[in-house]
C-alpha positions in Angstrom: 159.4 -46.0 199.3 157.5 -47.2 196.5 155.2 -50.1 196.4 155.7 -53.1 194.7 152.2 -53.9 194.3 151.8 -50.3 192.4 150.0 -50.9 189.2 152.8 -49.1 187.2 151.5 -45.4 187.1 153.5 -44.3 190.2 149.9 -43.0 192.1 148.6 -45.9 194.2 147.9 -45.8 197.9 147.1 -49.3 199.3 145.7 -49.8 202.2 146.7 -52.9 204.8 144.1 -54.7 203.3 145.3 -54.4 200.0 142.6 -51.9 198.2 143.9 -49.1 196.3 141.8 -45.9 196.2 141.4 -46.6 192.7 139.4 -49.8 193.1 141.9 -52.0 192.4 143.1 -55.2 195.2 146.3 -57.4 195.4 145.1 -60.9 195.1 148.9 -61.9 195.8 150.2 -61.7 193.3 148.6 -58.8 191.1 146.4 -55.5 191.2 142.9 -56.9 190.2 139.5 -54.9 189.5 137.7 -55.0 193.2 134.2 -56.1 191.4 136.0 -59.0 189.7 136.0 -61.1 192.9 133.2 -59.3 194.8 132.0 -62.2 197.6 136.3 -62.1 198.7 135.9 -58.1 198.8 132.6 -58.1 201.0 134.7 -60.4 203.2 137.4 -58.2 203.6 135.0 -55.1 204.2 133.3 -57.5 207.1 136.2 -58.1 208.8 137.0 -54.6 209.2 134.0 -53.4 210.8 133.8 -53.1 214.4 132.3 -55.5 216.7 129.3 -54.4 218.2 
């Protein structure tokens, strides 16, 4: 099944938080550069670690 949020080479694996292995994120509504919105990526990364 392919992705709709693929960026258009036909290789992306997105995770359920949206992050492709390439670096890219779905804002919504497109594949954007991870470092282009870095504080809304750190939030992402902090809600999935584990409660200590």
């Amino acid at each position: 099944m392919e992705d709709k949020r693929c960026c258009g080479r036909g290789v992306c694996i997105i995770n359920a938080q949206g992050i492709c292995w390439c670096g890219q994120r779905w804002d919504g509504e497109k594949m954007v550069q991870a470092n282009s919105d870095i504080k809304k990526t750190k939030e992402l990364d902090k809600k999935d670690l584990p409660k200590k």
